[in-house]
mmCIF file of the N, C-alpha and C atoms, coordinates in Angstrom:
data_MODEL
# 
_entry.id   MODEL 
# 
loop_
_atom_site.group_PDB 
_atom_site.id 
_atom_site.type_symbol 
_atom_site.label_atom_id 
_atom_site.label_alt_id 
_atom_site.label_comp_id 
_atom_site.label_asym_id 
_atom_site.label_entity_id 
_atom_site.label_seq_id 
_atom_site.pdbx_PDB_ins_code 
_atom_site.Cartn_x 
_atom_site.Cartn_y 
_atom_site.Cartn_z 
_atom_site.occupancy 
_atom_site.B_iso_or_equiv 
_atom_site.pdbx_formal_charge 
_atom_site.auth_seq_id 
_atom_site.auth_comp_id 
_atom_site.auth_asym_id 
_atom_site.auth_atom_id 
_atom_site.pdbx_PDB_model_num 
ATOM 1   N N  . UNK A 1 1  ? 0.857   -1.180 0.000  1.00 0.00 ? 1  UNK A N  1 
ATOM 2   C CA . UNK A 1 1  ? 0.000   0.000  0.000  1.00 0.00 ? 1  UNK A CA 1 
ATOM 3   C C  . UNK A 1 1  ? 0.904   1.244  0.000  1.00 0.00 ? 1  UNK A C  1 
ATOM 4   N N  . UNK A 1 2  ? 0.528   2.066  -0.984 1.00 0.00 ? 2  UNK A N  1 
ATOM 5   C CA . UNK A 1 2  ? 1.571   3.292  -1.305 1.00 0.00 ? 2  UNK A CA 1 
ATOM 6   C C  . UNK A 1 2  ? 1.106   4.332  -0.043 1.00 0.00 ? 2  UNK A C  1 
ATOM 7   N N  . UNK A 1 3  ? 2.044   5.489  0.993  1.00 0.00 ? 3  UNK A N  1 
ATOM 8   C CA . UNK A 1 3  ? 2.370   6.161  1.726  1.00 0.00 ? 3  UNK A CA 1 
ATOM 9   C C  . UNK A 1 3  ? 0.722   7.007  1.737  1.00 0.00 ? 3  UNK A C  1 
ATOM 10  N N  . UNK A 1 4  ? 0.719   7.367  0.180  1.00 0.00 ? 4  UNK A N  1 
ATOM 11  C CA . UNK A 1 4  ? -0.422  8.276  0.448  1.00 0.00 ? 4  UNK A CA 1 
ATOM 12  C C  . UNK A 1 4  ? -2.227  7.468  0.561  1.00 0.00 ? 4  UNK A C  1 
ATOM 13  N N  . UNK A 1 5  ? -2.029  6.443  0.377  1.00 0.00 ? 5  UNK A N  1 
ATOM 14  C CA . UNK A 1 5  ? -3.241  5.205  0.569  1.00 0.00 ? 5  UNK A CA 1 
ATOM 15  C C  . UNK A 1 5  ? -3.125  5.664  2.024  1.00 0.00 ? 5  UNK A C  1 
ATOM 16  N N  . UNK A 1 6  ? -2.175  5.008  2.524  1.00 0.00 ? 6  UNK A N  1 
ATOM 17  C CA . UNK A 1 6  ? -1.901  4.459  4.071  1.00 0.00 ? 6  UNK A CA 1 
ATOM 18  C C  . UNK A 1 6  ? -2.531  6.230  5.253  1.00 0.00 ? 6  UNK A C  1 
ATOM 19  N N  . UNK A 1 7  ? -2.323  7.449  4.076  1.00 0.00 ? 7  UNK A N  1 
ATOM 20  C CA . UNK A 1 7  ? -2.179  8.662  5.129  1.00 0.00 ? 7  UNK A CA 1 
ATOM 21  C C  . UNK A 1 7  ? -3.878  8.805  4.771  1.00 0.00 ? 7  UNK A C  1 
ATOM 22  N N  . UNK A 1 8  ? -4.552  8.592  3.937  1.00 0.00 ? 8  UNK A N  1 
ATOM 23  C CA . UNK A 1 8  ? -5.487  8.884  3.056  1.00 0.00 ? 8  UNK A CA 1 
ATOM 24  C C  . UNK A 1 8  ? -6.675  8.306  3.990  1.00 0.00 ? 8  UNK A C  1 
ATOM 25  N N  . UNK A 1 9  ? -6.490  6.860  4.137  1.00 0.00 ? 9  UNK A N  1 
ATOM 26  C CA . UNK A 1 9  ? -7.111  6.076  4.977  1.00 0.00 ? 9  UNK A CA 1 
ATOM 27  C C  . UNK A 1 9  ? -7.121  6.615  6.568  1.00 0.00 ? 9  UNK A C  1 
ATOM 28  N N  . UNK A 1 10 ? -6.243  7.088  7.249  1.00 0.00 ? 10 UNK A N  1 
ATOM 29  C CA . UNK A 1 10 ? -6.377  7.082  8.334  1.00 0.00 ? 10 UNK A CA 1 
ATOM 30  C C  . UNK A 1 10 ? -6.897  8.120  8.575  1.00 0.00 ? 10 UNK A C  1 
ATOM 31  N N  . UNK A 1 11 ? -6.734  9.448  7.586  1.00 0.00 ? 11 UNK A N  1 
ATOM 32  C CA . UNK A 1 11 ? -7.338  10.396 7.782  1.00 0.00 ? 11 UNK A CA 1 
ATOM 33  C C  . UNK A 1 11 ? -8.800  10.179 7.800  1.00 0.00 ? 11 UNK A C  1 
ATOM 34  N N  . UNK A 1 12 ? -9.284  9.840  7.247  1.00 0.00 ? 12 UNK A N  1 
ATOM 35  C CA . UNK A 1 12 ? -10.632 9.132  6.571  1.00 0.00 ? 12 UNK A CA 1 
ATOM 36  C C  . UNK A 1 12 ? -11.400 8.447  7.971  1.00 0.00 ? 12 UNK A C  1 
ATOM 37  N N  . UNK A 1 13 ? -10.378 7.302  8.512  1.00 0.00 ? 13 UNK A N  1 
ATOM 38  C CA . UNK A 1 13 ? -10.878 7.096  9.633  1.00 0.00 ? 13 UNK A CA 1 
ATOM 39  C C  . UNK A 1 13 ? -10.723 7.736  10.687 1.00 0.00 ? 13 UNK A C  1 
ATOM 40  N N  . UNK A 1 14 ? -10.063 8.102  11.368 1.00 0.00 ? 14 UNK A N  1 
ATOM 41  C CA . UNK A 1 14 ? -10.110 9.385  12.456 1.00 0.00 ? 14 UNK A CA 1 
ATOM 42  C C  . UNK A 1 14 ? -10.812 10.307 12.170 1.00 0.00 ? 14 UNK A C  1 
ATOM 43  N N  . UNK A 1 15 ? -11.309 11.027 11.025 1.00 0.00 ? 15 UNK A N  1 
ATOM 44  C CA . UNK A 1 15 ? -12.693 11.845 10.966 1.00 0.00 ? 15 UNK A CA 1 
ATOM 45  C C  . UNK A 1 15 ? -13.752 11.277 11.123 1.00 0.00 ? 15 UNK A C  1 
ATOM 46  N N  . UNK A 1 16 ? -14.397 9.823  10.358 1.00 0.00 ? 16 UNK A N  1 
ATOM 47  C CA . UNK A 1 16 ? -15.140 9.665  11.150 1.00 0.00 ? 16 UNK A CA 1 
ATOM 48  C C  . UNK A 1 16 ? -15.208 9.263  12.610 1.00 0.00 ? 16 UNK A C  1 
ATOM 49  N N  . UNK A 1 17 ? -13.925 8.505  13.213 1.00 0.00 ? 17 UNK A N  1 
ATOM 50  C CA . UNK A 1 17 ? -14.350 8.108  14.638 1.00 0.00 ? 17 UNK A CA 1 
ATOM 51  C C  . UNK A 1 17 ? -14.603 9.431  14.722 1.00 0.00 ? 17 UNK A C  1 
ATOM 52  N N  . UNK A 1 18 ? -14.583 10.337 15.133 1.00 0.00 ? 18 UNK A N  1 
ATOM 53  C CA . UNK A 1 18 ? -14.744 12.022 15.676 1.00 0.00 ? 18 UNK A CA 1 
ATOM 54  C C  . UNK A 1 18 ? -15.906 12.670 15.010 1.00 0.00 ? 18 UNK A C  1 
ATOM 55  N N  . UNK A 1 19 ? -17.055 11.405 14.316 1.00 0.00 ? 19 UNK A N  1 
ATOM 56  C CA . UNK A 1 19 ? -18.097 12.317 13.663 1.00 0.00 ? 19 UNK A CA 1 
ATOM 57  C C  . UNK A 1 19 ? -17.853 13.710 12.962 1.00 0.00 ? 19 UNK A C  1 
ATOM 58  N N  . UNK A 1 20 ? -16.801 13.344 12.228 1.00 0.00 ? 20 UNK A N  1 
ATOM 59  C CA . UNK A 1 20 ? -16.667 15.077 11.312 1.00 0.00 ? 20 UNK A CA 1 
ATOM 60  C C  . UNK A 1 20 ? -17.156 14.314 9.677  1.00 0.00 ? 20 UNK A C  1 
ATOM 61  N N  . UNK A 1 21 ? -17.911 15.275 8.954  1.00 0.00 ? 21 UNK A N  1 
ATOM 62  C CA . UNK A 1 21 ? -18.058 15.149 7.793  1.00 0.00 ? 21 UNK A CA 1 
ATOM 63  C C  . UNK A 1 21 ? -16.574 15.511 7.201  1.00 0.00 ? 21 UNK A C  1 
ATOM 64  N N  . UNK A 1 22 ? -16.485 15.497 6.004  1.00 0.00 ? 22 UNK A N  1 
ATOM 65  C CA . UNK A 1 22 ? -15.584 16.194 4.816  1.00 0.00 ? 22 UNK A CA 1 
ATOM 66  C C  . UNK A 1 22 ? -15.259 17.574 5.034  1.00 0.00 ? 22 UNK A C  1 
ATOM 67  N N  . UNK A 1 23 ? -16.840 17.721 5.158  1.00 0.00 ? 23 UNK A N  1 
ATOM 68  C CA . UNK A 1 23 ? -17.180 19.660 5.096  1.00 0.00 ? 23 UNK A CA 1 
ATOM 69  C C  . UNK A 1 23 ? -16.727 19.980 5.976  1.00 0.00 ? 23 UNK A C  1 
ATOM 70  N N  . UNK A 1 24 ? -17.061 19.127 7.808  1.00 0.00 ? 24 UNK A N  1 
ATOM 71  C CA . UNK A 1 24 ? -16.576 19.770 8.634  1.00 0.00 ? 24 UNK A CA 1 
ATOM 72  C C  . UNK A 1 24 ? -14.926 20.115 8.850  1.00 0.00 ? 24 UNK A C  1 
ATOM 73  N N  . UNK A 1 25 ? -14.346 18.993 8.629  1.00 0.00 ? 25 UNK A N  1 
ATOM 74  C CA . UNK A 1 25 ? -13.019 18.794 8.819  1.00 0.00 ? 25 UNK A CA 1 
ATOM 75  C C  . UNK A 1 25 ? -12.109 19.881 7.665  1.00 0.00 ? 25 UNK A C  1 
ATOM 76  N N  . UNK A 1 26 ? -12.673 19.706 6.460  1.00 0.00 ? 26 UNK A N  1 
ATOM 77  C CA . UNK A 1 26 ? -12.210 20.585 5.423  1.00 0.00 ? 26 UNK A CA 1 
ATOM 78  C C  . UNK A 1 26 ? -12.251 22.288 6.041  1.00 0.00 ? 26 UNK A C  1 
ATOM 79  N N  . UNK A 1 27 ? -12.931 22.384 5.990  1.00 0.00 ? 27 UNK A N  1 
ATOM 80  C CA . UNK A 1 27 ? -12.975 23.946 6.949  1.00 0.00 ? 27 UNK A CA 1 
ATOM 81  C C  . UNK A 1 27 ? -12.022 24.559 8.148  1.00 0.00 ? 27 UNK A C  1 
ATOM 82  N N  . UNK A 1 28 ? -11.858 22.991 9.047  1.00 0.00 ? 28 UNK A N  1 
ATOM 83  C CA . UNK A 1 28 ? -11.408 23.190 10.218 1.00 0.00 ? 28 UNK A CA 1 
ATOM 84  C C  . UNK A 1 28 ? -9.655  23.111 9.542  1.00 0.00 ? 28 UNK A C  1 
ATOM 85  N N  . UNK A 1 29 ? -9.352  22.565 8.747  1.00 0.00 ? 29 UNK A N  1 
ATOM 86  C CA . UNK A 1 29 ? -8.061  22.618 7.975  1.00 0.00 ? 29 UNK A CA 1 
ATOM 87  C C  . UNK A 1 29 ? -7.704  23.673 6.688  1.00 0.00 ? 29 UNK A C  1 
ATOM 88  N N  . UNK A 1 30 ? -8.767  24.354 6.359  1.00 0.00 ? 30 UNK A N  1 
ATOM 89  C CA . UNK A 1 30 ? -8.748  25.345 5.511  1.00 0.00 ? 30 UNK A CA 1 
ATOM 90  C C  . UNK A 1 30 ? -8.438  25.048 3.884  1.00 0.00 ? 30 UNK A C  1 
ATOM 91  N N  . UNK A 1 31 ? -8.983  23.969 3.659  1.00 0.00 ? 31 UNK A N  1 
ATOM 92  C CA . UNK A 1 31 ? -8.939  23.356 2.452  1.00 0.00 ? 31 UNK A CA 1 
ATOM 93  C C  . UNK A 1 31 ? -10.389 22.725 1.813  1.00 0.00 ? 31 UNK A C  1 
ATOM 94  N N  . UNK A 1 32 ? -10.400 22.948 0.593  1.00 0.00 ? 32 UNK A N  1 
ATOM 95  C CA . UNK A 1 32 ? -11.777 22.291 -0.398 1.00 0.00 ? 32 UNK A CA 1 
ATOM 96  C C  . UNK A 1 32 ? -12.127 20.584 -0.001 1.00 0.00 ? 32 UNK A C  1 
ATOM 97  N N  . UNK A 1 33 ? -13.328 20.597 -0.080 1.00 0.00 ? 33 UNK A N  1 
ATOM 98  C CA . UNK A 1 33 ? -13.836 18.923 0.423  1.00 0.00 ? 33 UNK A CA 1 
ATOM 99  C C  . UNK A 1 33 ? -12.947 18.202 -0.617 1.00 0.00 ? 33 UNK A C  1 
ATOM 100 N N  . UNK A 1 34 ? -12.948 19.038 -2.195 1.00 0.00 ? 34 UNK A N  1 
ATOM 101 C CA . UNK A 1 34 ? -12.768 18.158 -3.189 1.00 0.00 ? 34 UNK A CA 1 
ATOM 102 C C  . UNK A 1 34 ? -11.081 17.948 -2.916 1.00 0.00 ? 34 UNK A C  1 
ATOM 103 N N  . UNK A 1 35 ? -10.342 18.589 -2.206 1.00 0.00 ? 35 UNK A N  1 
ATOM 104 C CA . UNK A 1 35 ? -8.743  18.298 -2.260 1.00 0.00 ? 35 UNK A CA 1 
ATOM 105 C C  . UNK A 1 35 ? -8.754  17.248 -0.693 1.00 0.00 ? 35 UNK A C  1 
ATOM 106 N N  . UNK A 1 36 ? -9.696  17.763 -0.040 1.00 0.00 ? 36 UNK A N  1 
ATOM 107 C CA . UNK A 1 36 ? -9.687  16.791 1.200  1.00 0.00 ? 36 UNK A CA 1 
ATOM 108 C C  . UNK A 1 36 ? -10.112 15.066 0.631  1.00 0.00 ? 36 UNK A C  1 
ATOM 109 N N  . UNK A 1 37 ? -11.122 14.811 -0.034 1.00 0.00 ? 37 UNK A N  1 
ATOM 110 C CA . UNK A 1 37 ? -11.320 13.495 -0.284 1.00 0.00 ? 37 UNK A CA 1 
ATOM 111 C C  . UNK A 1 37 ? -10.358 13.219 -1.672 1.00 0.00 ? 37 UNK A C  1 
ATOM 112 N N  . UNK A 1 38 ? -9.540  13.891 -2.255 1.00 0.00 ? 38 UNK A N  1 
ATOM 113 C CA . UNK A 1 38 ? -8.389  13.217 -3.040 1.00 0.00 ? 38 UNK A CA 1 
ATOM 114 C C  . UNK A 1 38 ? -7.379  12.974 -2.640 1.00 0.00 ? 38 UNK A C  1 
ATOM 115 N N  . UNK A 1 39 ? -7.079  13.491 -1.104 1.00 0.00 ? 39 UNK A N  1 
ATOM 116 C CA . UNK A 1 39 ? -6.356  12.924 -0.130 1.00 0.00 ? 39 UNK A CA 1 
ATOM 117 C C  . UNK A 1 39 ? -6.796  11.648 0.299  1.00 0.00 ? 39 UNK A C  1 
ATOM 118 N N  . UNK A 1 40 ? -7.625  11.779 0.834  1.00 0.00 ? 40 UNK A N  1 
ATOM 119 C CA . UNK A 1 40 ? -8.647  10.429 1.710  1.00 0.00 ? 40 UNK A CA 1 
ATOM 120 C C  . UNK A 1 40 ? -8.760  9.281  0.708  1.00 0.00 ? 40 UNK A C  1 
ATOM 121 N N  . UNK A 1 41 ? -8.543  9.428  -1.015 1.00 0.00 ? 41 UNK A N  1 
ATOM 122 C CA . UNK A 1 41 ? -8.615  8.186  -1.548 1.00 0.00 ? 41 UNK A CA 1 
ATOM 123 C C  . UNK A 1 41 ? -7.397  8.489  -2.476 1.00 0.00 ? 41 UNK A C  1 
ATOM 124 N N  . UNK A 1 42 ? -6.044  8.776  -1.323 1.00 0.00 ? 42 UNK A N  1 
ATOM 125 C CA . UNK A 1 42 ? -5.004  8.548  -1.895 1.00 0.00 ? 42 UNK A CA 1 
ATOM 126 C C  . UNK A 1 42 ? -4.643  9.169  -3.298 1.00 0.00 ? 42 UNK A C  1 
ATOM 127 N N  . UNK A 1 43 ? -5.377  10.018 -3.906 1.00 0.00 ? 43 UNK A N  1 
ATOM 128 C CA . UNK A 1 43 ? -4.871  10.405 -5.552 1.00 0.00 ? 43 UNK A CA 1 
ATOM 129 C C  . UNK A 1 43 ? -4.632  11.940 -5.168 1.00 0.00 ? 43 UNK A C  1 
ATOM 130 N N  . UNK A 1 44 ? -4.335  12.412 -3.982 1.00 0.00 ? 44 UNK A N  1 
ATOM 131 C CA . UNK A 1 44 ? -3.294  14.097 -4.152 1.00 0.00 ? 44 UNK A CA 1 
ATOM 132 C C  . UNK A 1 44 ? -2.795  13.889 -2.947 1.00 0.00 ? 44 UNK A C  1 
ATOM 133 N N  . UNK A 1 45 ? -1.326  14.618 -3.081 1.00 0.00 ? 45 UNK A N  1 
ATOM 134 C CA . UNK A 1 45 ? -0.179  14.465 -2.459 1.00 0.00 ? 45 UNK A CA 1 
ATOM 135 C C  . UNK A 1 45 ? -0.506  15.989 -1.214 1.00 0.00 ? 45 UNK A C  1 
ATOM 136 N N  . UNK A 1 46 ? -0.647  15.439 0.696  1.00 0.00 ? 46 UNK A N  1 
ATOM 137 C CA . UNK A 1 46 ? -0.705  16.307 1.436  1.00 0.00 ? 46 UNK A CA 1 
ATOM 138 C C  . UNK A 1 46 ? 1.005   17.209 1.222  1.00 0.00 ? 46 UNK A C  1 
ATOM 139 N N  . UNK A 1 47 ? 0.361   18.374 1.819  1.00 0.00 ? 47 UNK A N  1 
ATOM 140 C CA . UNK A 1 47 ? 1.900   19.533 2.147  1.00 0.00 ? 47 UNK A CA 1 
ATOM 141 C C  . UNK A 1 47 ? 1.916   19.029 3.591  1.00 0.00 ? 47 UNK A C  1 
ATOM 142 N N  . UNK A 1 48 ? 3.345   19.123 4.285  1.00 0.00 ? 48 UNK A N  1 
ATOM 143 C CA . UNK A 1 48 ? 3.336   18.822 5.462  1.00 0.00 ? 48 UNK A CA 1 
ATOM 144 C C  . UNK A 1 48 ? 2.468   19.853 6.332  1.00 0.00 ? 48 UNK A C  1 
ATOM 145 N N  . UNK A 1 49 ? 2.352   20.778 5.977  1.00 0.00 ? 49 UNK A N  1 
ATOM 146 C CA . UNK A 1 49 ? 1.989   22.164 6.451  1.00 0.00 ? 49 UNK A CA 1 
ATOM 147 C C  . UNK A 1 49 ? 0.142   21.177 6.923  1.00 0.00 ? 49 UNK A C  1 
ATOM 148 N N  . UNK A 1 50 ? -0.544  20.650 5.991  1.00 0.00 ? 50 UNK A N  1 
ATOM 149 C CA . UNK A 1 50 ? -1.678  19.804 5.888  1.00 0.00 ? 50 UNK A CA 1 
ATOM 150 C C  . UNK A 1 50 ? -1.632  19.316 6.509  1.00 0.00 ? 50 UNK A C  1 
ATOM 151 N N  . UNK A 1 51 ? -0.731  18.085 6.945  1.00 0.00 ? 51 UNK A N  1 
ATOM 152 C CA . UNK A 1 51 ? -0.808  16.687 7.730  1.00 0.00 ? 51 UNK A CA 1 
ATOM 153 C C  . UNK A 1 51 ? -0.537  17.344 9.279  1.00 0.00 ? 51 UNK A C  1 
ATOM 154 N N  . UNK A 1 52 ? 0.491   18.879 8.972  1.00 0.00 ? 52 UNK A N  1 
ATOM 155 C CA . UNK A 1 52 ? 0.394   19.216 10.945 1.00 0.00 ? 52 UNK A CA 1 
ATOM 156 C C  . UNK A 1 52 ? -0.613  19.636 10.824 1.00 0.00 ? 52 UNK A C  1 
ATOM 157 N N  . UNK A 1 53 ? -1.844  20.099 10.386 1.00 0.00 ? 53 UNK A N  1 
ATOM 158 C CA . UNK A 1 53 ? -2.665  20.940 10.737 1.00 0.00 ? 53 UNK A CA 1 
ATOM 159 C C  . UNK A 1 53 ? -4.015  19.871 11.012 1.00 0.00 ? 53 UNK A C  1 
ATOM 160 N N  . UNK A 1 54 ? -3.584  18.939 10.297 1.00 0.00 ? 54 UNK A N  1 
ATOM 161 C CA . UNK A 1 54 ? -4.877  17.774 10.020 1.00 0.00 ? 54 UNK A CA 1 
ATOM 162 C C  . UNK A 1 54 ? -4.177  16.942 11.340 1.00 0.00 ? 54 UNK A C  1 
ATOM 163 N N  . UNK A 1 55 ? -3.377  16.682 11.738 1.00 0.00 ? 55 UNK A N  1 
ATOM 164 C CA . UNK A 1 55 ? -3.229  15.731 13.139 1.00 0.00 ? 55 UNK A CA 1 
ATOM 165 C C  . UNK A 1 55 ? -3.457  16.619 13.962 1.00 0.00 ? 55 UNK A C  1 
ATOM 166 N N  . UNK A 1 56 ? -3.642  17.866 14.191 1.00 0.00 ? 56 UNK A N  1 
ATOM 167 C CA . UNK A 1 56 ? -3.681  18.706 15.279 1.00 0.00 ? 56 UNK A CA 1 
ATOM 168 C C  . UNK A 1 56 ? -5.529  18.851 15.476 1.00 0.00 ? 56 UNK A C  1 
ATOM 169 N N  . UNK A 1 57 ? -5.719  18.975 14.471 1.00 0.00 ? 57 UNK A N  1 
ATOM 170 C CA . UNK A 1 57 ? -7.483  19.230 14.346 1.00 0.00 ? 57 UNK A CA 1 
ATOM 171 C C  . UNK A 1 57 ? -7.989  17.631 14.988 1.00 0.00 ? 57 UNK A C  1 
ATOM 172 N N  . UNK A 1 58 ? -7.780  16.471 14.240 1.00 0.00 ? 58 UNK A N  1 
ATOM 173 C CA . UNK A 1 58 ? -7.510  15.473 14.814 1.00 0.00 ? 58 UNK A CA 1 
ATOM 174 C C  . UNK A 1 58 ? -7.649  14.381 16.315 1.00 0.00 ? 58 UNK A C  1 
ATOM 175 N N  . UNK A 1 59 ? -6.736  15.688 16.922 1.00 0.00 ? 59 UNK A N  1 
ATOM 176 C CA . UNK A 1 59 ? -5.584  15.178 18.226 1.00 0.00 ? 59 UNK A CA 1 
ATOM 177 C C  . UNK A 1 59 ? -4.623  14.094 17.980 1.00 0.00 ? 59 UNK A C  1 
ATOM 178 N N  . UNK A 1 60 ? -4.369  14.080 17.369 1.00 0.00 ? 60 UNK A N  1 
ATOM 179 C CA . UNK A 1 60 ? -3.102  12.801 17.282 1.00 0.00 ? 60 UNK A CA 1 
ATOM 180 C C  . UNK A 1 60 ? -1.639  13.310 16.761 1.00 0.00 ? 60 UNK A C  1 
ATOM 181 N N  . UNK A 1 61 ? -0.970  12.447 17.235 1.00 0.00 ? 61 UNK A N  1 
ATOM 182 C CA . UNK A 1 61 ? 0.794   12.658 16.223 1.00 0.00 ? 61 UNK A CA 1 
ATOM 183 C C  . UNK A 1 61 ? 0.127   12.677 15.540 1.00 0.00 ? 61 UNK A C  1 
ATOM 184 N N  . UNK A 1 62 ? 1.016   13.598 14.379 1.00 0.00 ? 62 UNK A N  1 
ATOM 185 C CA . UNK A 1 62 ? 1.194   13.587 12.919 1.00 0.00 ? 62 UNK A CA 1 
ATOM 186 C C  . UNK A 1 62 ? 1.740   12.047 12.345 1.00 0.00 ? 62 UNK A C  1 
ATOM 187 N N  . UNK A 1 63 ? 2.441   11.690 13.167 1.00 0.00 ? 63 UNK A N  1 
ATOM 188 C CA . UNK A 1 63 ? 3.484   10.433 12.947 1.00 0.00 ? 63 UNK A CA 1 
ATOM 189 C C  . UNK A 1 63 ? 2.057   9.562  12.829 1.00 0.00 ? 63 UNK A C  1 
ATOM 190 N N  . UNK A 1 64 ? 0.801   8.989  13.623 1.00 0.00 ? 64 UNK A N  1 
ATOM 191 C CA . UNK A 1 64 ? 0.303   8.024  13.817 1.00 0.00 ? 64 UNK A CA 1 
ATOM 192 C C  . UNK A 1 64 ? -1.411  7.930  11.853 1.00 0.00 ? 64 UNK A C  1 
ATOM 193 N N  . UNK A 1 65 ? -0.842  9.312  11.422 1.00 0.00 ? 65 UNK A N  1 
ATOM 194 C CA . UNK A 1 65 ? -1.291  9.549  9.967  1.00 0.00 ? 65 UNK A CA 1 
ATOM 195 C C  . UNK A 1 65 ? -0.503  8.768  9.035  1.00 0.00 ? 65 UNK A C  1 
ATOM 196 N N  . UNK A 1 66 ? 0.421   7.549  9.535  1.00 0.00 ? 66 UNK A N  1 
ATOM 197 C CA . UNK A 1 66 ? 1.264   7.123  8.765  1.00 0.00 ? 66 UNK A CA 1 
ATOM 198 C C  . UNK A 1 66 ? 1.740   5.639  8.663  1.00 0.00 ? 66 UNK A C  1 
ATOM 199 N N  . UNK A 1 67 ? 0.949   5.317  9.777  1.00 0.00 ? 67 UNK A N  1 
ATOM 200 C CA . UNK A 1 67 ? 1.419   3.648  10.287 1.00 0.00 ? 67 UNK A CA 1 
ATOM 201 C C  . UNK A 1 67 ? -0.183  2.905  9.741  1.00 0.00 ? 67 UNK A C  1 
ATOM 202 N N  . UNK A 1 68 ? -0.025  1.704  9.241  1.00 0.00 ? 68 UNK A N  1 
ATOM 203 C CA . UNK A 1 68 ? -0.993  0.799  8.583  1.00 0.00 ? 68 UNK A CA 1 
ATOM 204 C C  . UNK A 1 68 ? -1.651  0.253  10.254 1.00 0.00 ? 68 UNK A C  1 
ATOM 205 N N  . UNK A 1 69 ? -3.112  0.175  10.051 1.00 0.00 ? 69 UNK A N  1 
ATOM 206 C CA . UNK A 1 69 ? -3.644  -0.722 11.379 1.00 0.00 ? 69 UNK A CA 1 
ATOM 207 C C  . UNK A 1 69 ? -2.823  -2.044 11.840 1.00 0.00 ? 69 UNK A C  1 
ATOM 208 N N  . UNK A 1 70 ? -2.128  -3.056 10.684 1.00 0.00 ? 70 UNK A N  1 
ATOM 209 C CA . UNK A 1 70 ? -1.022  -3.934 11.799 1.00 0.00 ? 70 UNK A CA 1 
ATOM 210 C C  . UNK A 1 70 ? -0.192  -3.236 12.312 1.00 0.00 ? 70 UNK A C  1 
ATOM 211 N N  . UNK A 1 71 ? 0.085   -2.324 11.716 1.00 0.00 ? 71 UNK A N  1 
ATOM 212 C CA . UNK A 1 71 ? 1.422   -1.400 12.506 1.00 0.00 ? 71 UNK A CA 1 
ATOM 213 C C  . UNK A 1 71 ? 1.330   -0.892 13.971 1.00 0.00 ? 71 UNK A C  1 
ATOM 214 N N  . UNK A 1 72 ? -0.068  -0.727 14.421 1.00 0.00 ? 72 UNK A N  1 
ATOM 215 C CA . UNK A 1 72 ? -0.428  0.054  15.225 1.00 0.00 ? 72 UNK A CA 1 
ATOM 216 C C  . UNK A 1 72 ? -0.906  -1.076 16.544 1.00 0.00 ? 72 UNK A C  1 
ATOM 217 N N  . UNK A 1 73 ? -1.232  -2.032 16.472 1.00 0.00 ? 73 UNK A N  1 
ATOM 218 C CA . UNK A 1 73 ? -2.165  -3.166 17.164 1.00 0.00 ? 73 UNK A CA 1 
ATOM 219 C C  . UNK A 1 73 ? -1.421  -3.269 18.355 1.00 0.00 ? 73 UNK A C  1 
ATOM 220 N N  . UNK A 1 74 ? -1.859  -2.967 19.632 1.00 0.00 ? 74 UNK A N  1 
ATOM 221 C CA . UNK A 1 74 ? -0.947  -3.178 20.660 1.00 0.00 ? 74 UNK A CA 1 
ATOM 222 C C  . UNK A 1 74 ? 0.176   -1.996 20.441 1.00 0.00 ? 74 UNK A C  1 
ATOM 223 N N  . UNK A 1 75 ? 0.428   -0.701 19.670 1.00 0.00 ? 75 UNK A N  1 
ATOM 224 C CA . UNK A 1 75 ? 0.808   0.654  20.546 1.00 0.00 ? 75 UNK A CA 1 
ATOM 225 C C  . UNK A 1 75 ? -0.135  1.828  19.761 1.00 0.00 ? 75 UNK A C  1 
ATOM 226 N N  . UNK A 1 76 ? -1.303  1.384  20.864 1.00 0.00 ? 76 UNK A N  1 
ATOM 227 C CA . UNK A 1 76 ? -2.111  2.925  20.851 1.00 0.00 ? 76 UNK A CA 1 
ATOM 228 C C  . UNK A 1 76 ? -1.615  4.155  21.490 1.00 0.00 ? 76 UNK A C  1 
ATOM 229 N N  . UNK A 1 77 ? -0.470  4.165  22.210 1.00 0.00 ? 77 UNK A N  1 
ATOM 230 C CA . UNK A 1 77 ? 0.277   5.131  21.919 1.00 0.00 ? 77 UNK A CA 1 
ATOM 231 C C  . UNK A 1 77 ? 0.596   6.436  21.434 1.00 0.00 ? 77 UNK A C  1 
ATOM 232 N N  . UNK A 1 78 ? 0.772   5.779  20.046 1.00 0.00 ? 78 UNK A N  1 
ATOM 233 C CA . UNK A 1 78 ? 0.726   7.017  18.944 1.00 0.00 ? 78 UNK A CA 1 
ATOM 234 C C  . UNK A 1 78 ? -0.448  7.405  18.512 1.00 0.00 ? 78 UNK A C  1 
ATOM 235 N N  . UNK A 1 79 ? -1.461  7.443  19.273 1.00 0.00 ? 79 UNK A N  1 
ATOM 236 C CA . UNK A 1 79 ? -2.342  8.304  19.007 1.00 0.00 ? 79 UNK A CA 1 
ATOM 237 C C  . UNK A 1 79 ? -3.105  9.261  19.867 1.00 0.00 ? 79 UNK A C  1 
ATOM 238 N N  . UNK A 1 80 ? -1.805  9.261  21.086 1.00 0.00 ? 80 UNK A N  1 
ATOM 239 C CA . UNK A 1 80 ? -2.044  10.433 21.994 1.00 0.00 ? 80 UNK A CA 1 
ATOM 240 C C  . UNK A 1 80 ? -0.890  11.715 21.671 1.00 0.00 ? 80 UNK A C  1 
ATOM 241 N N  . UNK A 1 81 ? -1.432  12.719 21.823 1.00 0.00 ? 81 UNK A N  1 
ATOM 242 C CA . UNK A 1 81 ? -0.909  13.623 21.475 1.00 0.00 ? 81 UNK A CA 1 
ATOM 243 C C  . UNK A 1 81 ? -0.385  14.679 22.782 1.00 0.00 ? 81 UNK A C  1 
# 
């Protein structure tokens, strides 16, 4: 699974665990739904400037926008901030 699948996805899921739509989250990061869900299905490349602003909105490392669910199983950890 290519880097931006893997960041795409998690973003995807951590908005919804946190009940945010597209719209909401897009706003709260200052970016278009349509560049937010070409992130979320992996076909546009985040600026880091994005991924701090999107783990911070979030609450999580930036780092934990980056590890695959086996990666993560047993250190929830990285997803305290």
């Amino acid at each position: 699974m290519s880097i931006k699948a893997v960041l795409g996805e998690n973003i995807k899921r951590l908005r919804m665990e946190q009940n945010l739509s597209q719209k909401e989250l897009a706003a709260k990061i200052n970016c278009t739904v349509k560049h937010l869900s070409s992130i979320e299905n992996g076909r546009a490349t985040a600026s880091l400037d994005f991924i701090e602003l999107t783990a911070n909105v979030l609450k999580v490392h930036y780092a934990a926008l980056f590890y695959t669910k086996d990666e993560i199983v047993g250190s929830q950890t990285i997803y305290a901030k």
